[in-house]
C-alpha positions as CSV (number, residue, x, y, z in Angstrom):
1,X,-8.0,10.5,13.8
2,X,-6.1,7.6,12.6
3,X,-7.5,4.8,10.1
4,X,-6.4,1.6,11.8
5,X,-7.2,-2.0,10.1
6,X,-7.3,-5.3,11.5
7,X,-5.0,-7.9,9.2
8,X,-5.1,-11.6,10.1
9,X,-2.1,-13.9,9.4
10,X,-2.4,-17.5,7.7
11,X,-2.0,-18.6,11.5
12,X,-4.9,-17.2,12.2
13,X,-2.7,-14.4,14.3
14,X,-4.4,-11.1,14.3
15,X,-2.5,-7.5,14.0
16,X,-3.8,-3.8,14.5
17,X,-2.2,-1.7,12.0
18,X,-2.2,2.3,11.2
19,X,-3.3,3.0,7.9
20,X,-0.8,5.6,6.0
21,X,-2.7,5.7,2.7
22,X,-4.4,3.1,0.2
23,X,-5.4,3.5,-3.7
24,X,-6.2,1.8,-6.3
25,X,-4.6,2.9,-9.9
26,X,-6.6,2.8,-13.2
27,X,-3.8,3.7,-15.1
28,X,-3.1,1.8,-18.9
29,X,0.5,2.4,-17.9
30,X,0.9,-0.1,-15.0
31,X,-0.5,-3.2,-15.7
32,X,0.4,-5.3,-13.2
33,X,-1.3,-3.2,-10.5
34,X,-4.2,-1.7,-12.5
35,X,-7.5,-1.4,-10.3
36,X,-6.0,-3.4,-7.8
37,X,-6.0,-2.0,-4.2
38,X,-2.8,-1.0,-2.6
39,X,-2.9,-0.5,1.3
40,X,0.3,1.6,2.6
41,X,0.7,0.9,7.0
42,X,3.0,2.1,9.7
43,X,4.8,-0.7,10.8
44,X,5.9,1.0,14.0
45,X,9.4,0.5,13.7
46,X,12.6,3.0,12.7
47,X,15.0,2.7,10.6
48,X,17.7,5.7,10.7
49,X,14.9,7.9,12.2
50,X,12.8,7.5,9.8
51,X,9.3,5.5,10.3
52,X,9.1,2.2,8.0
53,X,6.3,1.2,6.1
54,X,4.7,-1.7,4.8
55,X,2.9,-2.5,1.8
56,X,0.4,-5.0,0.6
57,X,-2.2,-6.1,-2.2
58,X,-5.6,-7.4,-2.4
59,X,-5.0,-10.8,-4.2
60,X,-7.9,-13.6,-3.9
61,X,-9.7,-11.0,-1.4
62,X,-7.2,-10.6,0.9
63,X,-4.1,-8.1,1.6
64,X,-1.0,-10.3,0.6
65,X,2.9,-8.9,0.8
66,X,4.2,-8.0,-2.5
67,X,6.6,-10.2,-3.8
68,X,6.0,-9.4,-7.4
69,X,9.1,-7.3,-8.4
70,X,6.9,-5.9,-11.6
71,X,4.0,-5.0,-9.5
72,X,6.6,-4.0,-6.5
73,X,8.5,-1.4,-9.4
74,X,5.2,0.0,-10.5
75,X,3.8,0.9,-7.0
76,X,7.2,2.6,-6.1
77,X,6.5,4.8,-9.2
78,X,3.2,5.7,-8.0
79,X,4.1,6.7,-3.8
80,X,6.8,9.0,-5.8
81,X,4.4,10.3,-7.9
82,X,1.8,10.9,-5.3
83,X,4.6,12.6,-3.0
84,X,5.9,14.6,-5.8
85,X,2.3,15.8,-6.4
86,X,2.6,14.8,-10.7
87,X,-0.1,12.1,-9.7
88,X,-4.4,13.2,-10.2
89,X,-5.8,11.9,-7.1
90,X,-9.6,11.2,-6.7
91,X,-11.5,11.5,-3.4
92,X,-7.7,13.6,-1.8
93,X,-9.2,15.4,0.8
């Protein structure tokens, strides 16, 4: 079965979107996203066959796009380090 969440624009427009993955890191070592949640969705569309994803961040208590390049750099390090498997992941099923 397939997580889905329901994100609501500033317009008040509402999307349905399939949750890929979310976390939140505790590490020292990435400051700028420390124990702040990071939510990974499809976004339904292709790029060279390959499915394209979108990421956001829980600022103010709600999921915002990240357009902090800092914060942007250190998330990229974790999805590599979690698809590489060098990550420890609490609560992987």
């Amino acid at each position: 079965m397939i997580e889905k969440i329901t994100l609501e624009n500033p317009n008040g427009e509402k999307e349905e979107k399939n949750v890929i993955c979310h976390f939140v890191s505790v590490e020292d070592s990435l400051p700028n996203i420390k124990n702040v949640p990071i939510l990974v969705v499809d976004s339904n569309q292709l790029n060279n066959g390959n499915n394209v994803l979108e990421f956001y961040w829980e600022k103010d208590g709600l999921y915002q796009p990240i357009l902090d390049e800092a914060a942007w750099n250190e998330i990229k390090k974790v999805i590599i380090d979690i698809i590489k498997n060098q990550f420890e992941v609490v609560g992987e099923a």
